[in-house]
mmCIF file as gemmi writes it, N, C-alpha and C atoms, coordinates in Angstrom:
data_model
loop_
_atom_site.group_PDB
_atom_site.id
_atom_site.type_symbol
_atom_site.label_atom_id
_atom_site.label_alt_id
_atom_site.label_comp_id
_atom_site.label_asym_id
_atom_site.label_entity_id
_atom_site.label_seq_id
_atom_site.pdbx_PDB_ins_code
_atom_site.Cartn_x
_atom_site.Cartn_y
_atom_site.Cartn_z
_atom_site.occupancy
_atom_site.B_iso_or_equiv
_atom_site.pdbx_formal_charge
_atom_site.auth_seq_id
_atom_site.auth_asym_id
_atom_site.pdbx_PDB_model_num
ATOM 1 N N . UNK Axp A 1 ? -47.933 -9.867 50.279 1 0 ? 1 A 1
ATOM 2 C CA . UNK Axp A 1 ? -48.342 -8.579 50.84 1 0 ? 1 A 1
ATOM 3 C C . UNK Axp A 1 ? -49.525 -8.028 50.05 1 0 ? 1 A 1
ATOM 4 N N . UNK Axp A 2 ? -49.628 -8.153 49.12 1 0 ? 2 A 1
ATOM 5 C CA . UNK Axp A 2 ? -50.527 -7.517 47.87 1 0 ? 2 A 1
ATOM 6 C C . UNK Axp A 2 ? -51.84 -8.473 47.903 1 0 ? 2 A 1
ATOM 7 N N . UNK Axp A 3 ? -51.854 -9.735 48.384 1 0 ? 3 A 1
ATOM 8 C CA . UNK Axp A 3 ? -52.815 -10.541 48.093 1 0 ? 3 A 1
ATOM 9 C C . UNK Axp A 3 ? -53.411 -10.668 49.756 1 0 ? 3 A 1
ATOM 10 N N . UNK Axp A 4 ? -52.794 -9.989 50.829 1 0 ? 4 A 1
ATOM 11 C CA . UNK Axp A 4 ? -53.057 -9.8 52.398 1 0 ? 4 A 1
ATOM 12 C C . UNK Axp A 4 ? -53.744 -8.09 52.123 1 0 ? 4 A 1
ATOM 13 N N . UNK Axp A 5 ? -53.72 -7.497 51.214 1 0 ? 5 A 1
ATOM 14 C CA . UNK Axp A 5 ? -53.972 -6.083 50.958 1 0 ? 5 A 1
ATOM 15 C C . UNK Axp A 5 ? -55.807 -6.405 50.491 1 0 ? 5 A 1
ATOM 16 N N . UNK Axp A 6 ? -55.691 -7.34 49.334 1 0 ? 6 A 1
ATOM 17 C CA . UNK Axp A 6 ? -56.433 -7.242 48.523 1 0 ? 6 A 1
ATOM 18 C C . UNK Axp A 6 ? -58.058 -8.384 49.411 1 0 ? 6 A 1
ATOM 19 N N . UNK Axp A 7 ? -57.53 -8.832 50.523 1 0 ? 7 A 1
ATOM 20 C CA . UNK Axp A 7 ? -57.801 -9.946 51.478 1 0 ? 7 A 1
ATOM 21 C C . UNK Axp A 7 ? -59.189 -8.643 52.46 1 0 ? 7 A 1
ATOM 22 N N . UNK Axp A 8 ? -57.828 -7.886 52.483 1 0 ? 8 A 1
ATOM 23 C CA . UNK Axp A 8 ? -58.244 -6.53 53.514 1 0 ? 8 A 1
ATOM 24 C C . UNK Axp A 8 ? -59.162 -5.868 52.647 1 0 ? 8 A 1
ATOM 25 N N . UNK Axp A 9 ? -59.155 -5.76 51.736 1 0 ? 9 A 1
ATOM 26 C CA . UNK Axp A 9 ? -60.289 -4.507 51.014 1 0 ? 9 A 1
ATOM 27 C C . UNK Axp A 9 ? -61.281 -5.78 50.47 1 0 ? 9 A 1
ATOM 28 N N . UNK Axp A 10 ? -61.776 -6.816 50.431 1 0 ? 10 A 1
ATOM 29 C CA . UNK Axp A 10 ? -62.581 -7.47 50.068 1 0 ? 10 A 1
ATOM 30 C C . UNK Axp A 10 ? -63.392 -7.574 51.647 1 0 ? 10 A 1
ATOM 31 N N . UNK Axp A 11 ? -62.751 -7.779 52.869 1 0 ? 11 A 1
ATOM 32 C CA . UNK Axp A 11 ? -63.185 -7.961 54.002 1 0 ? 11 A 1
ATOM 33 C C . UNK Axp A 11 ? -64.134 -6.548 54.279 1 0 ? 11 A 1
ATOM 34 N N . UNK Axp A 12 ? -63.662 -5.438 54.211 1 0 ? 12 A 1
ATOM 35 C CA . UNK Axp A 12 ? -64.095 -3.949 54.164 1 0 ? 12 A 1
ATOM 36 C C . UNK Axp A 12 ? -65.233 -3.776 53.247 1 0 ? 12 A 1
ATOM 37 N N . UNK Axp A 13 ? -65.143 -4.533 52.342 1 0 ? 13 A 1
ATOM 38 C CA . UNK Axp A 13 ? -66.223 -4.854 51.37 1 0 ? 13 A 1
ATOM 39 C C . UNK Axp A 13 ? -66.895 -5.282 51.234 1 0 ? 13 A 1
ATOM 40 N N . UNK Axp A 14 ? -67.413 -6.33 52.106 1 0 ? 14 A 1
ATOM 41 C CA . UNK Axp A 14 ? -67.916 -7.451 52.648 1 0 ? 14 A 1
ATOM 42 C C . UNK Axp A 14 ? -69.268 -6.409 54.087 1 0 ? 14 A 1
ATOM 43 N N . UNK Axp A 15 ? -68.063 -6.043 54.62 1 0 ? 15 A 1
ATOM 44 C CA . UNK Axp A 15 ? -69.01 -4.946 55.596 1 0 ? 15 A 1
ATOM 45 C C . UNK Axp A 15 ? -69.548 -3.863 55.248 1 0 ? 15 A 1
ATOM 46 N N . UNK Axp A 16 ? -68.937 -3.411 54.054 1 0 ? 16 A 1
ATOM 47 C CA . UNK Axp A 16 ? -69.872 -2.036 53.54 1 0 ? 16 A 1
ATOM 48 C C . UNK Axp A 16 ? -71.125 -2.8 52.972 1 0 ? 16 A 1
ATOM 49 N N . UNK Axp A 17 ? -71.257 -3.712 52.439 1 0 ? 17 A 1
ATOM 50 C CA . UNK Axp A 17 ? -72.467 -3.996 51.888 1 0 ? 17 A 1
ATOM 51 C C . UNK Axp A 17 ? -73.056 -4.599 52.776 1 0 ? 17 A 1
ATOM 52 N N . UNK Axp A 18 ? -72.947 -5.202 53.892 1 0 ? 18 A 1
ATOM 53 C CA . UNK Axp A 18 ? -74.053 -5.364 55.394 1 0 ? 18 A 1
ATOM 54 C C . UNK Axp A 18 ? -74.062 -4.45 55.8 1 0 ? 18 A 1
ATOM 55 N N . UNK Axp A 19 ? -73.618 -3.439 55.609 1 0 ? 19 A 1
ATOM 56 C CA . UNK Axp A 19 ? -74.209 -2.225 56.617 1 0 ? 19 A 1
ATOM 57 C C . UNK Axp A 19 ? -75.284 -1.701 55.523 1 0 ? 19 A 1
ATOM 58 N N . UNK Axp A 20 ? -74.723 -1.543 54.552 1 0 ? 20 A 1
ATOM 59 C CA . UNK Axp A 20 ? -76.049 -0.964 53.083 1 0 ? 20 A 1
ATOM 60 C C . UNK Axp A 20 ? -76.945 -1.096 53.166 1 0 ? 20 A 1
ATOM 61 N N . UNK Axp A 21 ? -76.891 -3.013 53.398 1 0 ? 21 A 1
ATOM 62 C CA . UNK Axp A 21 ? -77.955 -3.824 53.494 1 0 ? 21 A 1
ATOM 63 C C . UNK Axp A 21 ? -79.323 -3.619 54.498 1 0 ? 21 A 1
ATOM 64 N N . UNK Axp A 22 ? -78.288 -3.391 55.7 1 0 ? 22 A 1
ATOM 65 C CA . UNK Axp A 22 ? -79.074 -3.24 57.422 1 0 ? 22 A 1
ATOM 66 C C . UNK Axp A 22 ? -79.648 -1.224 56.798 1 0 ? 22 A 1
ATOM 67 N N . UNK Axp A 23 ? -79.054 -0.337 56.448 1 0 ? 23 A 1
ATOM 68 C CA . UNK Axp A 23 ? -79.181 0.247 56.63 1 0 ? 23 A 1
ATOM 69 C C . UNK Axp A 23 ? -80.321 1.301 55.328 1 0 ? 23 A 1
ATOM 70 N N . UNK Axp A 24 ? -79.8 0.427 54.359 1 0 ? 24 A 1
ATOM 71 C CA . UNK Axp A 24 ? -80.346 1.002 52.617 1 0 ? 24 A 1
ATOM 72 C C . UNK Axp A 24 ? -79.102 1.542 52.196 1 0 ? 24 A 1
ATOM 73 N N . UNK Axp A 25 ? -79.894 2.235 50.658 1 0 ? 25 A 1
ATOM 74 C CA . UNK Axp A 25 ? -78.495 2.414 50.031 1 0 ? 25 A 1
ATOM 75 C C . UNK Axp A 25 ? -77.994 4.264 50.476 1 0 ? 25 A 1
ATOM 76 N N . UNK Axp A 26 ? -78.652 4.401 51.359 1 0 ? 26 A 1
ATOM 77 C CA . UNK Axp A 26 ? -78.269 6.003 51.512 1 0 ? 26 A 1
ATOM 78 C C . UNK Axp A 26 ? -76.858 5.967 51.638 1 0 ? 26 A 1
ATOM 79 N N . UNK Axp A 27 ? -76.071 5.106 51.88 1 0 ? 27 A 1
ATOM 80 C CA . UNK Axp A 27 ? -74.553 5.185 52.589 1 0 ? 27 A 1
ATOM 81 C C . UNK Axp A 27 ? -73.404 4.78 51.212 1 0 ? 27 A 1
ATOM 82 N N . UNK Axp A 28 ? -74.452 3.901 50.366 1 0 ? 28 A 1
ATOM 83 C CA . UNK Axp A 28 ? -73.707 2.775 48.75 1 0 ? 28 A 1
ATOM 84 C C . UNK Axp A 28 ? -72.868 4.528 48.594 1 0 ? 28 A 1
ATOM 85 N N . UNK Axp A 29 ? -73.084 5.512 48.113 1 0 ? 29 A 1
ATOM 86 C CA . UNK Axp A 29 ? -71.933 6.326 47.305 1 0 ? 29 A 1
ATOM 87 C C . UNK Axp A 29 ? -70.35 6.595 48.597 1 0 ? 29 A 1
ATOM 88 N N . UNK Axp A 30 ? -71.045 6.432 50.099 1 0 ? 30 A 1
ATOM 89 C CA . UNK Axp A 30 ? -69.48 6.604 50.95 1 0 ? 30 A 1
ATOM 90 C C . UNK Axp A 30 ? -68.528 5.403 51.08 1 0 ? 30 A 1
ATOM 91 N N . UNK Axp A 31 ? -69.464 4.514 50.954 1 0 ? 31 A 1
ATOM 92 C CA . UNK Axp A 31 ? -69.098 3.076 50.623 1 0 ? 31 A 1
ATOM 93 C C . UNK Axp A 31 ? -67.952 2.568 49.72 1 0 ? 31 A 1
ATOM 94 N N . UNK Axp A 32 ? -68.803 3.589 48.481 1 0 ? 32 A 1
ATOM 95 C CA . UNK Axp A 32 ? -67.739 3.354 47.509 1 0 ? 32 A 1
ATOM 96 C C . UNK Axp A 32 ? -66.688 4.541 47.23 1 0 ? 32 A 1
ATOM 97 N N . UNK Axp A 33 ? -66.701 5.649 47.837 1 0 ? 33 A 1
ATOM 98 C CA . UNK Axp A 33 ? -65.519 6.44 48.106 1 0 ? 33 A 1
ATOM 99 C C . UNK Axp A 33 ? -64.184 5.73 48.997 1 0 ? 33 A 1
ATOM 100 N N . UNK Axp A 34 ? -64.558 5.258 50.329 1 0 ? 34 A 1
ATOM 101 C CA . UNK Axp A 34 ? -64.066 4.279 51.022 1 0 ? 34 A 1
ATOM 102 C C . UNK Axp A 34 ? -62.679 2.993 50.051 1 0 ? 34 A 1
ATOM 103 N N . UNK Axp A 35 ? -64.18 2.393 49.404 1 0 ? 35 A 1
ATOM 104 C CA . UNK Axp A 35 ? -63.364 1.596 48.7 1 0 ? 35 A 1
ATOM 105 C C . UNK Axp A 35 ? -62.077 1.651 47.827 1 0 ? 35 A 1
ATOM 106 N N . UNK Axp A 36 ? -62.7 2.895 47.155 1 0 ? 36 A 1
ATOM 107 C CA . UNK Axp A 36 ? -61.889 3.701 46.1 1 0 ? 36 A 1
ATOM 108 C C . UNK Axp A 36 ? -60.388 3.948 46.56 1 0 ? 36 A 1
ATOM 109 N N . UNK Axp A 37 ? -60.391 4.826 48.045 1 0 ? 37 A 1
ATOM 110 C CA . UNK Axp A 37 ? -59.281 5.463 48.704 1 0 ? 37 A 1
ATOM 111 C C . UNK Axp A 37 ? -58.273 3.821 48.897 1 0 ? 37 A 1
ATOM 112 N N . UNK Axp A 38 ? -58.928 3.01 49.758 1 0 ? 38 A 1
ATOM 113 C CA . UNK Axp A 38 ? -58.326 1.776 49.825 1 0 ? 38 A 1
ATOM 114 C C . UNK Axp A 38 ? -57.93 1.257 48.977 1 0 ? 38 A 1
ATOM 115 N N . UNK Axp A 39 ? -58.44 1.05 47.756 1 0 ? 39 A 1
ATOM 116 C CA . UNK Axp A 39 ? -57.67 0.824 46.797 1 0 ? 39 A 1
ATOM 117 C C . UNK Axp A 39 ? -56.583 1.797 46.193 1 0 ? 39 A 1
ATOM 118 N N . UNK Axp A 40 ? -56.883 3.025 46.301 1 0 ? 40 A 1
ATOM 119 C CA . UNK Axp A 40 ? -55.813 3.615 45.661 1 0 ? 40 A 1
ATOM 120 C C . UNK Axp A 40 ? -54.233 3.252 46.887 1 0 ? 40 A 1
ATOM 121 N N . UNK Axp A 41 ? -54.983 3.132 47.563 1 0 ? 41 A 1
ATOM 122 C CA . UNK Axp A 41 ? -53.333 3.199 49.206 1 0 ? 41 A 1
ATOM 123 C C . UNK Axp A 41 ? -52.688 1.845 48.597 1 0 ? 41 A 1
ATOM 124 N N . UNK Axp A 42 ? -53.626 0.81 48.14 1 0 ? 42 A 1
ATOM 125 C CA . UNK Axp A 42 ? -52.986 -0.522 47.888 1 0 ? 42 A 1
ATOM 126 C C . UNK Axp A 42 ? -52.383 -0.664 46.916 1 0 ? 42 A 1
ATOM 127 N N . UNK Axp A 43 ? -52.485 -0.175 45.736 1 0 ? 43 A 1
ATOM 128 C CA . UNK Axp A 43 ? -51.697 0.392 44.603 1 0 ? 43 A 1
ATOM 129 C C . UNK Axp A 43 ? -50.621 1.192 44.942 1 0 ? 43 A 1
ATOM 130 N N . UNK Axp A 44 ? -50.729 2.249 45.587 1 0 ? 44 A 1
ATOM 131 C CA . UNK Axp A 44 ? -49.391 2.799 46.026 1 0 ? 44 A 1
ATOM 132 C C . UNK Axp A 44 ? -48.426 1.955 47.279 1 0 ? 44 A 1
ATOM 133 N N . UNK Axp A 45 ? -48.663 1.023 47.81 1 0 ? 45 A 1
ATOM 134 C CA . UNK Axp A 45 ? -48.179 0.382 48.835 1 0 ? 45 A 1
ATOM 135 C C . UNK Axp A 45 ? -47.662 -0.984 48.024 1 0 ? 45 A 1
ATOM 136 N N . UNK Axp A 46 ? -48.186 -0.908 46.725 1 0 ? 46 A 1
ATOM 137 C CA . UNK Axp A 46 ? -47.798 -2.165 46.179 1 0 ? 46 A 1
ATOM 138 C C . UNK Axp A 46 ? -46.72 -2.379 45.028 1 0 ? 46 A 1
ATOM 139 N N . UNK Axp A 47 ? -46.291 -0.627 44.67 1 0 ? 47 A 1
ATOM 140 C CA . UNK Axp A 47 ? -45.57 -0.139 44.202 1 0 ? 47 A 1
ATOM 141 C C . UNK Axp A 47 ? -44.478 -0.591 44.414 1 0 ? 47 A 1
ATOM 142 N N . UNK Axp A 48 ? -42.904 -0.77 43.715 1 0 ? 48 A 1
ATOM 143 C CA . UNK Axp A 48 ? -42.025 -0.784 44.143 1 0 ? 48 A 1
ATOM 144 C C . UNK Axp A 48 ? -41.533 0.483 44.541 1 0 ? 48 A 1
């Protein structure tokens, strides 16, 4: 479950930086708010 989590936020991660890319970095700081939140849900979901 944790390594299907971590699958999911690398994939999300994968697209924030083609969109960066296509777009510049005006978007890199929501990007990485994004990331941040996702990771924090996966830590708490990974919790016992």
């Amino acid at each position: 479950m944790v390594e299907a989590g971590i699958q999911a936020v690398l994939t999300v991660e994968m697209m924030v930086l083609m969109v960066v890319g296509a777009t510049g970095g005006q978007i890199l700081a929501t990007g990485e708010q994004i990331l941040a939140m996702a990771g924090r849900e996966l830590w708490l979901t990974a919790l016992p």
